[in-house]
C-alpha positions in Angstrom: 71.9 74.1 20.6 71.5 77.8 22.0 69.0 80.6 22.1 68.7 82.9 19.6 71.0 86.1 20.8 67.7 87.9 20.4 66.6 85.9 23.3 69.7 86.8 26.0 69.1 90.0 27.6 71.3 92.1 26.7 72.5 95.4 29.4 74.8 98.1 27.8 78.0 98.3 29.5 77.8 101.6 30.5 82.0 101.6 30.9 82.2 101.3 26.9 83.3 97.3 27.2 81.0 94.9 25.5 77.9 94.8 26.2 76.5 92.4 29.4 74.9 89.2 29.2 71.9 89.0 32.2 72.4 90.9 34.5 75.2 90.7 37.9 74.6 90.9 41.5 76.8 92.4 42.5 75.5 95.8 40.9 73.2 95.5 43.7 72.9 98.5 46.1 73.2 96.2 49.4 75.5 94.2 50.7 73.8 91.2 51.1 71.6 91.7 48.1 75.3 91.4 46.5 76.2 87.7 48.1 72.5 86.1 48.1 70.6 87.4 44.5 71.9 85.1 42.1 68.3 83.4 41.8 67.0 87.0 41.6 69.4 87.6 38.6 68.5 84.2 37.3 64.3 84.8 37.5 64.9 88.4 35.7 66.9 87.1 33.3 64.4 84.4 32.8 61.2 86.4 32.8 63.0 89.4 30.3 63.8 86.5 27.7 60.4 85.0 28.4 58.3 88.5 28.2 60.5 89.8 25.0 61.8 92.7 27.4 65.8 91.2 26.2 67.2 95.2 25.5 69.4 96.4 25.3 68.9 98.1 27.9 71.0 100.7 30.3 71.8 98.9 33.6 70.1 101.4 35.3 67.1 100.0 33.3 67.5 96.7 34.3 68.0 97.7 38.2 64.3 99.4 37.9 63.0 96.1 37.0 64.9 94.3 39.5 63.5 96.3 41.9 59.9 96.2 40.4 60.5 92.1 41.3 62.3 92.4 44.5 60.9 95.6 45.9 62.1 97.5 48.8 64.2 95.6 51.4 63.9 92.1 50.0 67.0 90.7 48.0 66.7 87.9 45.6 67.5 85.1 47.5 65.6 81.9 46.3 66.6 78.8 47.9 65.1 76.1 46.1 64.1 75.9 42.9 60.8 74.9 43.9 60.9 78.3 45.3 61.8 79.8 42.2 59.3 78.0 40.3 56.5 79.1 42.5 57.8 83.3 42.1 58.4 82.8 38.2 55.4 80.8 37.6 53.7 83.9 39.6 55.3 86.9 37.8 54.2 85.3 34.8 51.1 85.5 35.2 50.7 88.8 36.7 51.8 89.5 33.3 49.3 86.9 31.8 51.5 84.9 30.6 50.0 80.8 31.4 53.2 78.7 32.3 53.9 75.4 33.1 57.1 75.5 35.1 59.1 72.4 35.6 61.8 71.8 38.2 64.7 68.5 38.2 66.5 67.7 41.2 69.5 65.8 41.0 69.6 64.0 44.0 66.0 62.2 42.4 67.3 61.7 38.5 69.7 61.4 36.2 72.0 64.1 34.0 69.8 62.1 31.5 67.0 64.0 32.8 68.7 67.2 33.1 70.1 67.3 29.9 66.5 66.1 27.9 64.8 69.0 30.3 67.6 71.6 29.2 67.1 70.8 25.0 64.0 70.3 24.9 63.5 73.9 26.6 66.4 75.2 24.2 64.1 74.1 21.4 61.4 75.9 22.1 63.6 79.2 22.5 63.3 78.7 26.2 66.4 79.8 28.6 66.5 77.1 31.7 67.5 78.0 35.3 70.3 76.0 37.2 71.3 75.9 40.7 74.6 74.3 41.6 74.7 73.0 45.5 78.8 72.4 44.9 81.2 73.2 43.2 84.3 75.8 44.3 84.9 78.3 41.4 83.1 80.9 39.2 80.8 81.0 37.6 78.6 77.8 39.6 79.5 78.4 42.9 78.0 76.8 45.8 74.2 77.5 45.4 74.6 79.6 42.7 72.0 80.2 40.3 72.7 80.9 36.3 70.8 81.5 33.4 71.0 78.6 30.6 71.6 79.6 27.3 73.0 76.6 25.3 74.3 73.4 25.4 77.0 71.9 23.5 77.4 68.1 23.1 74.9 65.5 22.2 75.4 63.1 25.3 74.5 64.6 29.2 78.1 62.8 30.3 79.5 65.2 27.9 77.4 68.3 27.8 79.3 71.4 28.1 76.2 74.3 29.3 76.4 78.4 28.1 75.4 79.6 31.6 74.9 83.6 31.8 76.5 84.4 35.5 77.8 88.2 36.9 76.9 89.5 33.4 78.8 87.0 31.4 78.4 84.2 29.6 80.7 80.9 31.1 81.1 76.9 29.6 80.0 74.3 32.4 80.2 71.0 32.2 76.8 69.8 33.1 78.8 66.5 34.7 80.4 68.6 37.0 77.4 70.1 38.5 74.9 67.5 38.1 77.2 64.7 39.6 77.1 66.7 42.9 73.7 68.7 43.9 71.9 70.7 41.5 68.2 71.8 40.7 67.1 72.9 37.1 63.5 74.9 36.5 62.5 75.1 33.0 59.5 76.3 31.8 56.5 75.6 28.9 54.2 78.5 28.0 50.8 77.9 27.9 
């Protein structure tokens, strides 16, 4: 089950490569705005697909409303994905958009849980947001945040996700994150 490519948001590659998938942190002016604004990437990603705003767009475009989110010295550093939540729930409505925003943990349920919460928002032409608290390599790296675009699998032990990370889109088995520490935010419109 995935999106609808009209859904992803979609940023020109300005190099003449394909185009990006979401958006990458480490276009980011700052330094640390580079290492710590995954969930920043993740929450724009989420609110273009959520608003219709899904390009494409020049990057330069998609930097503007980055920094429209995350204006003037703060970077995009969410934590927790109650945190998240709380800031997308927010942004929607400024918007006025109504939202019910949902967060899983897995340290409190089951990739059971996750995986009903990630294809039940799929099938509403929903993107999900995932943190990862493990995990070594690209594209889930230690509390990295990624944009959820499909799913692959009809059993959660054998789930393979379509994550959008640094611009691209990545396979990741949902065992391999959920088995460890992870936190998912999906959302309902209202």
């Amino acid at each position: 089950m995935y999106l609808p490519e009209s859904s992803f948001v979609r940023v020109i590659n300005d190099r003449g490569g394909p185009n990006y998938t979401g958006g990458d942190q480490s276009w980011l002016e700052k330094p640390l705005s580079r290492k710590t604004s995954c969930g920043g990437i993740a929450l724009l990603n989420m609110l273009c697909s959520l608003t219709g705003r899904t390009g494409p767009m020049e990057k330069g475009e998609y930097l503007d409303l980055y920094r429209s989110v995350f204006p003037m010295a703060l970077s995009g550093f969410i934590p927790f994905a109650r945190c998240f939540a709380r800031r997308l729930k927010k942004l929607l409505a400024l918007r006025g958009i109504g939202a019910d925003i949902y967060s899983v943990i897995s340290l409190t349920s089951s990739p059971a849980i996750a995986f009903a919460a990630i294809t039940d928002s799929l099938a509403r032409g929903l993107p999900a947001a995932l943190q990862n608290w493990g995990g070594a390599e690209k594209p889930v790296r230690p509390y990295h945040w990624v944009t959820v675009l499909g799913v692959e699998g009809e059993k959660p032990e054998s789930a393979v996700l379509l994550v959008s990370s640094w611009g691209s889109v990545y396979r990741y088995p949902l065992s391999s994150c959920w088995r460890g520490k992870a936190s998912l935010v999906t959302v309902k419109l209202t």
